[in-house]
N, C-alpha and C positions, 0 to 999 in steps of 0.2 A: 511287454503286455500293454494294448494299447485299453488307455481308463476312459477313453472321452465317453463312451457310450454308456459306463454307471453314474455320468452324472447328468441331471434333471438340467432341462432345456432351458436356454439363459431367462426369459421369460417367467421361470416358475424359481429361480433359484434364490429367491428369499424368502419361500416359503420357510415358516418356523423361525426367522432369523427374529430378531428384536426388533418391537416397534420404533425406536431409534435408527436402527440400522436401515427399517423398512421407510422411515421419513424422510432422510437428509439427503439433502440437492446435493449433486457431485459438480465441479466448479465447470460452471459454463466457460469461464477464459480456455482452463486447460482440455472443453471438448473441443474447442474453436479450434487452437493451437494443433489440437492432431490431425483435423480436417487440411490444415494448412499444409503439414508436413506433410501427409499422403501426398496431394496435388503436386508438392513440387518434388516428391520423389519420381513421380510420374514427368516432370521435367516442366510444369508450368511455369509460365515466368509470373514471378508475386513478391508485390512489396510487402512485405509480413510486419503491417503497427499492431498485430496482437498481444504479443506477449511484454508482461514486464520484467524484460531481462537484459544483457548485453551479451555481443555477441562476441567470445575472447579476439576472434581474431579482428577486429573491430576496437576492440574497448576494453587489450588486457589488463588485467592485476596491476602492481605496483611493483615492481623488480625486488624491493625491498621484506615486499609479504610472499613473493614465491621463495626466497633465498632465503627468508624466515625460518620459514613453513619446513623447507626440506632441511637445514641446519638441526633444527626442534625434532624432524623425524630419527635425523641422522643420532642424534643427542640421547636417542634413546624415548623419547615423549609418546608412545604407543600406547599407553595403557591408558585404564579410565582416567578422566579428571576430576578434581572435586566436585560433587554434584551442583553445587551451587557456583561452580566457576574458580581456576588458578587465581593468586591469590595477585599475581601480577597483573593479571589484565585487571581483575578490579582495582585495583591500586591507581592504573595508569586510567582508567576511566574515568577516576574520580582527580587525577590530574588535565585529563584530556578536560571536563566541562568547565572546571574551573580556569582554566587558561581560554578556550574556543568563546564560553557562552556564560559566564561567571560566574557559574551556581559552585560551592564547595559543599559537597555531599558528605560525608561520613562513609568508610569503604564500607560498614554495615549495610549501607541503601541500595548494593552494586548488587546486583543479580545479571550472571551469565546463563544465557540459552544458545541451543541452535538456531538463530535467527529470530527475528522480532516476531514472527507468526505465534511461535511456541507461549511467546510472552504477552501475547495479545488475547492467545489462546485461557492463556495462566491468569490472566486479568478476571478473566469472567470467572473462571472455576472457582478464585482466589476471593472475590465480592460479594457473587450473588447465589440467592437461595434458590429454589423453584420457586417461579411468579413472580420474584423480585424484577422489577421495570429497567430495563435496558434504551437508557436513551441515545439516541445518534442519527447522524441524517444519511440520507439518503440521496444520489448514490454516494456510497463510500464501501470499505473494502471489508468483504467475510461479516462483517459485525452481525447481518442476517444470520450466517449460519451458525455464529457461536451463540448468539443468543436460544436459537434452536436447541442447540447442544446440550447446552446446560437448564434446559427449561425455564428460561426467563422469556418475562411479557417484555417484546418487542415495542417501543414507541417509536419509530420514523417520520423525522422532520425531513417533507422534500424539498429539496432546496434548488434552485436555480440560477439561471447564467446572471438573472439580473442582481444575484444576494455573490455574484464570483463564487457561486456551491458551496456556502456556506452560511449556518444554521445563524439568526441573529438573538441579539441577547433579549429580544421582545418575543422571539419564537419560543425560544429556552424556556423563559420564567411562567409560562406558563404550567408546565409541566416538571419542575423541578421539586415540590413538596411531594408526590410519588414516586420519585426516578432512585433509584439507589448509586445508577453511575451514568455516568457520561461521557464518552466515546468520541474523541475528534480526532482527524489526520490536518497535518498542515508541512510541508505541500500536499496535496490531495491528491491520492490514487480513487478517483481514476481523472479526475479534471487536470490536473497539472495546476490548480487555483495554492494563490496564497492567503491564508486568511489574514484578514486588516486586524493591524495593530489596536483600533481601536477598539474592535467589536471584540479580540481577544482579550482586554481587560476589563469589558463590561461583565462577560461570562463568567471569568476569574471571579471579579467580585460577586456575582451572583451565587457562584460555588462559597464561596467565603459566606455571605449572608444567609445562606439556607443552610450552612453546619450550625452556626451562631445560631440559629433559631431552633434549629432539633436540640442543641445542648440546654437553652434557656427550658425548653419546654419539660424539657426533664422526667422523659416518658421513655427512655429508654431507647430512643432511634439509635441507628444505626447509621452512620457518617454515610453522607454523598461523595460516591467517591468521582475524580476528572480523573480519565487514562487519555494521556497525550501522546498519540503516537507521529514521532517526529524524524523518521527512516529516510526520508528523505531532504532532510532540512543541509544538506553543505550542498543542494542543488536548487539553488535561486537564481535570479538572473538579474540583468539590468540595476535600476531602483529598488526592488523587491528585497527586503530583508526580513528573516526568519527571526520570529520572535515565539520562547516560550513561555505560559501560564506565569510560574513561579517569577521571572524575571519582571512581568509586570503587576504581577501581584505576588508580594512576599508570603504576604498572609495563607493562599491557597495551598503551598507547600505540604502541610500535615495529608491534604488529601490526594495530590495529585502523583501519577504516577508516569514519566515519560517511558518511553519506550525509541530503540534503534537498534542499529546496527551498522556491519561495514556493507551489505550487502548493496546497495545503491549508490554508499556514498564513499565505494570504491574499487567497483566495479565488481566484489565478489559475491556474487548472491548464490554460489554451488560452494561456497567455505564454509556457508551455517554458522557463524557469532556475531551475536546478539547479545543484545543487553537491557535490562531495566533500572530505573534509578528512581526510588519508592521513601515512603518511610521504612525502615527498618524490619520492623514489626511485620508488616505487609510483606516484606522480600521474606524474610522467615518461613512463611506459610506456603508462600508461592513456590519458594523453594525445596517443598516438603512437597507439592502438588508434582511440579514438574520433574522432580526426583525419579517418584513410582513409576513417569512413561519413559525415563533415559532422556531427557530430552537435553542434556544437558552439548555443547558445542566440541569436536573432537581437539584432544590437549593441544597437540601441533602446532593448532592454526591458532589456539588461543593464546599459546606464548609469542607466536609469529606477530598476532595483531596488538598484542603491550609493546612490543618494542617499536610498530610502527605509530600506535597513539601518541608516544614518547620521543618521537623523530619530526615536530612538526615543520622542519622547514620540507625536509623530502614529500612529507603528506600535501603539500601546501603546490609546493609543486607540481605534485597527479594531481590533484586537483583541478587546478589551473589547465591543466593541458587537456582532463576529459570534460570538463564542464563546457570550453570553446568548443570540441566536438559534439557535446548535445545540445549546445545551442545552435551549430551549423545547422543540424539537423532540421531542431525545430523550426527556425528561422527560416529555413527553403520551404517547409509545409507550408507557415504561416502565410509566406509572402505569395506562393502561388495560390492556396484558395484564396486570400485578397482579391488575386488578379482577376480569380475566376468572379468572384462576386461582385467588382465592379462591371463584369461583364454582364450581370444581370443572371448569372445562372444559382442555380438552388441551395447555395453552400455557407455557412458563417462558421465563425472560425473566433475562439481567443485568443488573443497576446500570447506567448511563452512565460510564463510567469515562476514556474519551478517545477520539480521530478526530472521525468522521460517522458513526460503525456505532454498532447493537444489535444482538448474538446473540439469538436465540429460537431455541425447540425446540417444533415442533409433533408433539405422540405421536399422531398419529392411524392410525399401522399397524395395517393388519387390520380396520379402519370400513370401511363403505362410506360415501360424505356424496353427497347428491345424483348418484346413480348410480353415486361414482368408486369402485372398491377400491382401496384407498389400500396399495399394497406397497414404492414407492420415494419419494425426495424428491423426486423430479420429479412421481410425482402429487400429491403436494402442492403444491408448486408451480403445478404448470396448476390445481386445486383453485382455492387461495387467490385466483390470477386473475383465474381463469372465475368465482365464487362467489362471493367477497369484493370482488373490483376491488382486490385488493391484490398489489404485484410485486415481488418477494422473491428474493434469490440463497439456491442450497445450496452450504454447505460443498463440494460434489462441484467446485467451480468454484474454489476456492482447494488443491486437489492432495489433499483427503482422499476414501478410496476406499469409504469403505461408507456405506449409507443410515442416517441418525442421528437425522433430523429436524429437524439443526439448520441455521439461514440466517442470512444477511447482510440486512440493514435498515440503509440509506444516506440521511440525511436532509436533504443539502445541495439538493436540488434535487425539494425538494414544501413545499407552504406549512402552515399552521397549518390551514387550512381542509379540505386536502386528509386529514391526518392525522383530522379529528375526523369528517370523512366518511366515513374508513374502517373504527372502529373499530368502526361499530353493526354494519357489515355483517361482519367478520371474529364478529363474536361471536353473530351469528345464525349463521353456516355452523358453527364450533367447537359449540356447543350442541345444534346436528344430531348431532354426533359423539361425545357423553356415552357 
């Protein structure tokens, strides 16, 4: 029996659904990303920097956590897990930070998820009321949508190449006696920026002096909370070192919430574990939150990933060997829009500073290049494309709202080949555009 014909034409099919369901943006990454995979089913040739992901045969797993994983299956480990996470991987999470990054947690503060998303997710459900102020900048990743989600007032700080995309602590203090939390990544999805050590501890303390003053006041506030999400922090490069909140301000601890996973920071982001490292108290609720959706990571991969937390010279090792390949990566982008720029054509470009991203900015507003008048980032985009065989996210896709020029470039999942492929052609289309 064919049904397609009893249901109402895609166009009308939220009629009746919920004003929630009838609001919320569907991720512009993952519409780009299908666009992409059409064309080259069709057999185009395309450098794909869309997605943030790796591409296994490119940037497998760790032999360690596949032989885990299938041992754990083999072992019987099929069934649910503790909702709040086996008790092993928390254990070894709270060995892993004290040994990587020196914080000693209490296993109480170890909250496991399906991946950081869930827990980024749980943040907000877990803090804020309706209306409660959601602070964070702009661009940066989802914080738009979950703010939506959960009916908080959105405050975005936009921030700029010249701040390295990142919110300063003279920006912050403005707006911190309203904010109930505040939302950073470091390294930054979608810039690939690291934020400076030092503006990291001005903020910390500014978290710390604005609970101190809600406490003094004695009016019953409600703590400010910091969620640091640090998913991609074992991916720095050069000089560049990852520093957390707590690390440079002890004091900020009561409020601050990090958030990871293995997914970036070791090549598995289809295994789903995750983790958060909270006050107590906080994981408690969050863990009661994330409970009711299942969200919790499948058992397998979660005993697979305790015994590789707990194997640091092997981890240390993958490590070492994919991080040289995403910097090969980024390193050949960098170097040839360089080239291109000292040529005088329309491109700038950041250092490789940390994740799988390079920011660029392409100034071609107001060109026409092969037919297109170029007025937003999206025709640059279909541009770069259609023209170059290059695929490229705009900032408009991480919650910032005006045409800037500037995009995401994703290098986990295109090869060395695909990149040198690209560049002759991106720099013949730019050169049209002088």
């Amino acid at each position: 029996m064919d049904l397609a014909p009893l249901f109402p034409p895609s166009e009308d099919a939220d009629l009746g659904l919920s004003t929630l369901a009838r609001g919320v943006i569907g991720s512009e990454i993952l519409r780009i990303a299908a666009e992409i995979r059409a064309l080259k089913a069709k057999g185009a040739d395309i450098c794909n920097l869309t997605v943030g992901d790796f591409d296994p045969a490119l940037f497998p797993i760790p032999s360690e956590l596949l032989e885990g994983t299938r041992a754990a299956l083999a072992g019987g480990h099929t069934n649910y897990p503790p909702s709040d996470g086996v008790l092993a991987l928390r254990e070894a999470v709270v060995r892993f930070y004290a040994r990587e990054l020196g914080l000693t947690y209490p296993v109480e503060s170890v909250l496991i998820a399906g991946g950081a998303r869930p827990l980024l997710y749980g943040a907000y459900c877990t803090l804020l009321n309706r209306g409660d102020v959601a602070l964070y900048p702009v661009p940066s990743w989802n914080n738009n949508h979950y703010a939506y989600l959960v009916g908080a007032r959105a405050v975005e700080l936009p921030v700029t190449a010249a701040s390295n995309f990142f919110p300063t602590a003279d920006q912050i203090r403005p707006h911190l006696g309203e904010a109930q939390m505040l939302t950073l990544n470091s390294p930054l999805n979608p810039t690939g920026t690291v934020i400076d050590e030092g503006e990291l501890r001005r903020i910390s303390q500014l978290v710390v002096e604005e609970n101190a003053r809600r406490v003094s006041a004695r009016a019953g506030q409600r703590p400010l909370w910091f969620v640091f999400d640090q998913v991609y922090w074992a991916l720095t490069f050069g000089g560049v070192k990852h520093r957390t909140p707590i690390e440079l301000v002890p004091e900020v601890a009561p409020y601050t919430l990090l958030l990871d996973a293995i997914s970036k920071a070791v090549c598995a982001t289809g295994m789903r574990v995750g983790w958060g490292v909270m006050p107590p108290a906080v994981r408690r609720r969050m863990a009661d939150i994330l409970g009711h959706v299942g969200a919790w990571a499948p058992k397998a991969e979660q005993v697979a990933v305790a015994a590789l937390l707990d194997a640091p010279e092997s981890l240390h090792a993958f490590q070492a060997t994919m991080k040289a390949k995403v910097k090969e990566r980024l390193d050949a982008i960098f170097a040839g829009f360089t080239a291109m720029a000292r040529e005088g054509l329309k491109v700038e470009v950041i250092a490789p500073q940390g994740a799988i991203y390079l920011s660029a900015r392409f100034d071609l507003f107001g060109r026409t290049v092969r037919g297109v008048h170029v007025k937003t980032n999206d025709d640059i985009r279909r541009l770069l494309l259609e023209a170059a065989g290059l695929a490229v996210v705009p900032f408009q896709a991480f919650g910032l709202k005006g045409d800037t020029g500037w995009f995401r470039l994703s290098v986990g999942a295109v090869s060395m080949k695909d990149i040198e492929g690209a560049l002759p052609r991106l720099r013949g289309v730019l050169a049209e555009a002088r």
